[in-house]
N, C-alpha and C positions, 0 to 999 in steps of 0.2 A: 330825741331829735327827729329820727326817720317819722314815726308818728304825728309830728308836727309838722313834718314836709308834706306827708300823706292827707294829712286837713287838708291845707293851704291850696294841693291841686283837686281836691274832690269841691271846695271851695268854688276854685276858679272854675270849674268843667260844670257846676250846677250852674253856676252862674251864665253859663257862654252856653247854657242849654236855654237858660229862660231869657235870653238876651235878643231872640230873633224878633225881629219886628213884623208884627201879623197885617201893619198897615201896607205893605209893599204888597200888590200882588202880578201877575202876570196881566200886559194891557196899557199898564201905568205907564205915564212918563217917567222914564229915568232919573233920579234925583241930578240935575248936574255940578261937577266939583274939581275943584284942581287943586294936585299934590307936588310934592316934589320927586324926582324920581331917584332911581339909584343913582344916576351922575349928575344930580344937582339940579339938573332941569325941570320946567315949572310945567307940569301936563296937566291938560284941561279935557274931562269927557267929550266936551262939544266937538273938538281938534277928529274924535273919530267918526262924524258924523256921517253915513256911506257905508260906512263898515260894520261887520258886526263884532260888539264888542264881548271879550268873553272874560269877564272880571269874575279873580277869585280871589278869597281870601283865606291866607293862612297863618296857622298862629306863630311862629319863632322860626327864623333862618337856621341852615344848616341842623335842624331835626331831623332825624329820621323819617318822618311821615312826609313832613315837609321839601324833603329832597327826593324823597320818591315821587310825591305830587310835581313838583316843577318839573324830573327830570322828563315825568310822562309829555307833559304841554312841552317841553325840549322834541322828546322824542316824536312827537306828533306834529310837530311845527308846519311844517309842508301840509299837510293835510288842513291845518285851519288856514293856513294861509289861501289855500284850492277853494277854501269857502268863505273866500272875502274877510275872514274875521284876525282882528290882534286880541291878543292875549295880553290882559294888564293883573300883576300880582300884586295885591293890597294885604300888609301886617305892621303891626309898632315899631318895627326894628327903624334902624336909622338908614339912611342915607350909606354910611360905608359900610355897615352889616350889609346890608342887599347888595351892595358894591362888590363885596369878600363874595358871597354866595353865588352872585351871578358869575364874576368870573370862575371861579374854583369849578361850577358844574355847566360852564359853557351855555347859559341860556338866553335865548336870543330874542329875549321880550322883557319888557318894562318891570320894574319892580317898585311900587310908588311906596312911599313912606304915609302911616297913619297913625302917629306917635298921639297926635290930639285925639283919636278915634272917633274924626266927624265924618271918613268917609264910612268907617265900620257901621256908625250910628245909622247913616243914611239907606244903610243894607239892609240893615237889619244883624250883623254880624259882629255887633263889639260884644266883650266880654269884658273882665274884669282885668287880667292879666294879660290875656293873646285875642286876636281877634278868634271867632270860630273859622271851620272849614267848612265857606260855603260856596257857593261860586250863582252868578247873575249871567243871564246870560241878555246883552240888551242889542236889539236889530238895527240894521241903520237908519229907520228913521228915530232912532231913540227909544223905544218904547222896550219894557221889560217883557222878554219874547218867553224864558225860563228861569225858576228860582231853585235850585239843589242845595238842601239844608242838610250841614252834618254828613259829609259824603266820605266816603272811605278813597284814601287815595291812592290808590292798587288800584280800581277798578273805572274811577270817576271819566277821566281822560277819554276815555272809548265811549262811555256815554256820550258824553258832551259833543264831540264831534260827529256822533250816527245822527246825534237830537238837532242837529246843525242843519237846515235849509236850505 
């Protein structure tokens, strides 16, 4: 059985490796899309237009990597906020998953739901099973400013926000 679980995720991780879309690149207009959020509500990219948006995506709620990664964009809040940008978190989970995670680790930005994986697709970040961990970073007039493919999320968060204008 371990051995069969062991496929399953080497599976899913080849897969969410060959999954990135080479057509996005930095310049582009932003794909735009509207999801539902952790509290139900209906969020649309264009709604951030002004601001710079700093979308990531990650694969399963309450993970380890996954709680390291949000707690960092928690931990660094004020600082993106200093540079005009919100933080929106794109994965499959549901509506109350992201609901339980957001409140449990107190994070004070959007967590959209991509159960269909058409904003994943639009990223370039769907996978088979979890979205990847990548994060877009898109400017206010819309336009794809940075793309970080497969990022380690220990160290990601500090990038992002030095790479921030």
């Amino acid at each position: 059985m371990k051995k069969f679980v062991a496929l399953i995720f080497g599976i899913a991780f080849l897969a969410m490796a060959c999954a990135h879309g080479g057509d996005l690149k930095v310049g582009d207009t932003a794909p735009d899309f509207t999801a539902v959020d952790d509290q139900g509500n209906s969020i649309s990219l264009k709604a951030f237009r002004g601001k710079t948006v700093v979308l990531y995506f990650y694969p399963k709620d309450d993970t380890p990597g996954c709680t390291a990664e949000a707690e960092g964009f928690r931990d660094n809040f004020k600082g993106f906020e200093g540079k005009n940008a919100v933080i929106l978190g794109v994965s499959y989970d549901s509506a109350g998953s992201h609901q339980s995670f957001k409140e449990k680790h107190q994070l004070p930005f959007y967590l959209l739901v991509d159960s269909d994986k058409k904003i994943s697709s639009l990223y370039g970040a769907k996978g088979v099973l979890f979205a990847s961990r990548d994060t877009v970073v898109i400017d206010p007039q819309g336009k794809i400013q940075r793309i970080y493919r497969s990022v380690d999320p220990g160290t990601h968060i500090q990038e992002v926000l030095s790479d921030l204008k």
